[in-house]
N, C-alpha and C positions, 0 to 999 in steps of 0.2 A: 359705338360705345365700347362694345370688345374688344376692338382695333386699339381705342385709348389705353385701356387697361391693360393688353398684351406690348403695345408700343407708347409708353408717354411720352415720348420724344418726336413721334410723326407727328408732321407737322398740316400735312395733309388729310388725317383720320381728322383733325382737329376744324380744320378747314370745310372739307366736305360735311360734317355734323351741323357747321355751323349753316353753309348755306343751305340745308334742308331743312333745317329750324325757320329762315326767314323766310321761306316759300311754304310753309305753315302757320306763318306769321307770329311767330313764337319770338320777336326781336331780342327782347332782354337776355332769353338764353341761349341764344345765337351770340349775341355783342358778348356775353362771359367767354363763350370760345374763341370768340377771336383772340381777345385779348391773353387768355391763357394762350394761344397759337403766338404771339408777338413778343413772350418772356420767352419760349424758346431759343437755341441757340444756334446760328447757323443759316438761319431765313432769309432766302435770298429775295431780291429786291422785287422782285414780279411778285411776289406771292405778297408782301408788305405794302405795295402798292393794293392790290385788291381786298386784302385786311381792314387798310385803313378807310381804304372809298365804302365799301360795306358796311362798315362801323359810321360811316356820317353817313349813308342813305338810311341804316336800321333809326339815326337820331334825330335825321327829316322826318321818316313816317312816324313815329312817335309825338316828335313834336317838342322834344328838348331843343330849345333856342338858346339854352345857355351854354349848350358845348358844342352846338353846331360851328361858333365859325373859328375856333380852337380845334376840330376835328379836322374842318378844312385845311387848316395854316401845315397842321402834318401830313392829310392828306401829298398839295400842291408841294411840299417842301421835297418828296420823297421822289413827284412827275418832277420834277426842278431838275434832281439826280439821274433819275433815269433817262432825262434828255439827251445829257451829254452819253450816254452809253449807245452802244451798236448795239438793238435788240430785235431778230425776228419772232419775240409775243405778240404774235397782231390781236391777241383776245385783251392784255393790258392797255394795249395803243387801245382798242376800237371800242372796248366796253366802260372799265374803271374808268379813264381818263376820261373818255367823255362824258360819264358823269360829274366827276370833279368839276371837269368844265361849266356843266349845265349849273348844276349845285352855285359854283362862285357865283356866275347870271344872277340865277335865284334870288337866291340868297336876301340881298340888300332889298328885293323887293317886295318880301313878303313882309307884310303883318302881324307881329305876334299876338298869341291866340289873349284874350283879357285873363286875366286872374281872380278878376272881382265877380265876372258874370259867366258860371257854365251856361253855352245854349247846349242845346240836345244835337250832336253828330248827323251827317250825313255823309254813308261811306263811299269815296268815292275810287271804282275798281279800274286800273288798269295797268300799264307798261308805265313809262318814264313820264308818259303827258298826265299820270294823276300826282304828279307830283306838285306841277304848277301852279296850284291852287291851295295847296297843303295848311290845313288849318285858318282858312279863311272865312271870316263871316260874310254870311249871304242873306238875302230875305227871298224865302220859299214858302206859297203862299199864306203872305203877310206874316210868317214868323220866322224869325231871329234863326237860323243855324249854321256852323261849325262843320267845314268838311272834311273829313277824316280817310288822309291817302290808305287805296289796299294795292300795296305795290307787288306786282307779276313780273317780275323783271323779263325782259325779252319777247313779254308777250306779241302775237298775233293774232290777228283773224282767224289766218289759216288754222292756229295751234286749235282752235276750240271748230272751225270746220272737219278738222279730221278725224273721222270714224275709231281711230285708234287712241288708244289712254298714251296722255302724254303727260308731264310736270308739270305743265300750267296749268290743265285739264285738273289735276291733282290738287293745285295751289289753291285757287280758284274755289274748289270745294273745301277744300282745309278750313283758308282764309272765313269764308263767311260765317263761319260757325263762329269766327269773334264778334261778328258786326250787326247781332239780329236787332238793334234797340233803336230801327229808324223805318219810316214807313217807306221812304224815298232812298235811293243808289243814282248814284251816276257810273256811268261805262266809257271808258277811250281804249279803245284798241283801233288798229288798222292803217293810221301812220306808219309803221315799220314795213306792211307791206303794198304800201304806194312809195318806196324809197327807189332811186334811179337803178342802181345795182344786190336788187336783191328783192323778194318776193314776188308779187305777180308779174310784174313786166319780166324778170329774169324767170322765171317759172313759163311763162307763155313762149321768149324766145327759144328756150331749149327744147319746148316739147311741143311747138309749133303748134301753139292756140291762140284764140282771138282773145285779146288780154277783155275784152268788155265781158266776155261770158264766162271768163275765169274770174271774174271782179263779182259778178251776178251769183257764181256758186260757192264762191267764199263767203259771201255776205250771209245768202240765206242759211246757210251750214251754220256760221259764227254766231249767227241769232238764236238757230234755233236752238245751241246748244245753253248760248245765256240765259236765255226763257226758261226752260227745261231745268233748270239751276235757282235761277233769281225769282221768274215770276211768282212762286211760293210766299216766297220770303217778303219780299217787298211790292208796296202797292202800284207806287208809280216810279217807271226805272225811264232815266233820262242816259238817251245814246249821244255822244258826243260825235259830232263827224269829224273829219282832219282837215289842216289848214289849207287855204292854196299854196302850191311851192314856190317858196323863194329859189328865183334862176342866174343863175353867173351867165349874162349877158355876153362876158367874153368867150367864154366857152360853150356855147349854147350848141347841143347835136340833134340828130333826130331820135334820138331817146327822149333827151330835156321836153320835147315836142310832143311826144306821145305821152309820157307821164301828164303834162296837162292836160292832156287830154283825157287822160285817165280818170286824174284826182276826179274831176268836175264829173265825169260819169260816175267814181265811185261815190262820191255824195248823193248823188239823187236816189242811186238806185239805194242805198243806204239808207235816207229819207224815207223813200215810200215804204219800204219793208220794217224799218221801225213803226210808222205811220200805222201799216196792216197789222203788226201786232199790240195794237192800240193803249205804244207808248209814247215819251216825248224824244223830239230829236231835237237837238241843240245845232243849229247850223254855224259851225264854226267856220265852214270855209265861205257863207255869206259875207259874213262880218271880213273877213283878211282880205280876198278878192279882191282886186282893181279890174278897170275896161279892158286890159289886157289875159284877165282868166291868173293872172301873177298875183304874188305874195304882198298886200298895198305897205306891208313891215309898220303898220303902226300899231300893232298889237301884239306884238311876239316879243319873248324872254331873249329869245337866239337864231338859228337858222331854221329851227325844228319846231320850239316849244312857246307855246303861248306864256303872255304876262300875264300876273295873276292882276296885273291891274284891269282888265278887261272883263272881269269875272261877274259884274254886275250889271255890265251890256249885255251879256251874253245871255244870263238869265232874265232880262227885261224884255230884252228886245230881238231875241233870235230863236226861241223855240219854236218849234211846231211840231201840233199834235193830230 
């Protein structure tokens, strides 16, 4: 804020404000910064591209449907421009844009929330996969409720395994303090770090561990510190587990290999240890599985993210407690 007042023209003070505002969950006065950040003059297009995708994900978790897909068209108009450019931002390529992407998916398949009937919220916390579901009605038991995404962007397992204070560690605590008015939460984290090139498996080759017991102390860490946080608060917290992965058959290596093999051990052990601290697990990789331990794709938004058409299988017919 002093940054602003000493530079009204960085574009960055304006930037930076904002996305700590939405990792406090503070959207509204996050989205004013941006948008005061995009009358600026001068703004180059990386920074415009992450303005704008920020501003349509602050208008998913909210839950404005009327400018979500007008946020998009500027969004995707801006990735359109930046295609044709030579750009080494690999944080615009691998973050913004692939939520633009996710978002388009989305988009068309969600539900708008009614206008005629508030049910009563249930919040549900995580990275990009609480998005899926975003304002969707459910029946939990036998009543009517509205699930209200608490987006961590980037989150992981690991970020709330680790002994040290980190942003999402921070978010996380921030966040809840909007969302006490539900007995029930849902949790998805852990996706990001079952991905081919990045978290555990890349974590275990570098520092020569057996990825199942690096999977086993992530989990218990990640729990312990959700419990530690949420059990207070809410009565009964449903853990989501991750999908089976969809595999490009033509490129199939011995990573592709061990990742399945991973996922399915991360689910169980995931399973039992929700199980022991006598919550609900959502078995999400039951549901997507095929004979072959792969991704059956009849329930997913995209390569990663489930369809929110699935959402009332899943709570039917896939928990365990």
């Amino acid at each position: 804020k002093k940054t602003i007042q000493l530079f009204p023209k960085l574009d960055i003070a304006y930037i930076n404000l904002a996305n700590l505002l939405s990792y406090k969950g503070e959207l509204e006065k996050s989205n004013e910064l941006y948008l005061r950040c995009l009358n600026l003059k001068d703004i180059d297009i990386n920074k415009k591209i992450d303005i704008e995708v920020n501003i349509l994900i602050n208008r998913l978790v909210t839950g404005d449907f009327k400018t979500i897909a007008k946020q998009l068209i500027k969004a995707k108009k801006l990735i359109k421009i930046k295609s044709i450019e030579i750009t080494k931002d690999t944080k615009v390529k691998n973050s913004s844009i692939s939520y633009a992407n996710f978002i388009e998916q989305l988009f068309p398949l969600l539900k708008e929330k009614s206008k005629e009937k508030i049910h009563k919220k249930v919040p549900h916390i995580g990275e990009s996969h609480c998005l899926a579901f975003a304002h969707q009605e459910i029946i939990l038991d036998s009543k009517i409720r509205t699930i209200q995404p608490v987006l961590i962007q980037g989150g992981k397992a690991w970020h709330f395994c680790n002994t040290q204070p980190n942003k999402w560690k921070n978010s996380l605590t921030e966040q809840v303090k909007h969302h006490k008015y539900s007995d029930e939460v849902f949790i998805s984290f852990g996706e990001i770090d079952c991905r081919k090139n990045e978290g555990i498996l890349s974590f275990s080759k570098k520092n020569n561990k057996d990825h199942i017991k690096v999977c086993k102390e992530t989990i218990k860490g990640y729990l312990n510190h959700m419990e530690s946080v949420l059990k207070e608060l809410y009565k009964k917290r449903y853990y989501f587990g991750i999908p089976a992965p969809i595999i490009d058959c033509v490129l199939t290596d011995e990573i592709d290999l061990k990742r399945k093999q991973m996922i399915e051990s991360y689910n169980l052990i995931l399973k039992e240890e929700v199980i022991s601290h006598k919550c609900f697990f959502v078995d999400v990789y039951g549901l997507t599985k095929n004979n072959n331990k792969e991704n059956n794709k009849l329930f997913m938004c995209d390569s990663i993210h489930l369809s929110p058409n699935c959402l009332s299988l899943l709570i039917n017919k896939y928990i365990c407690q």
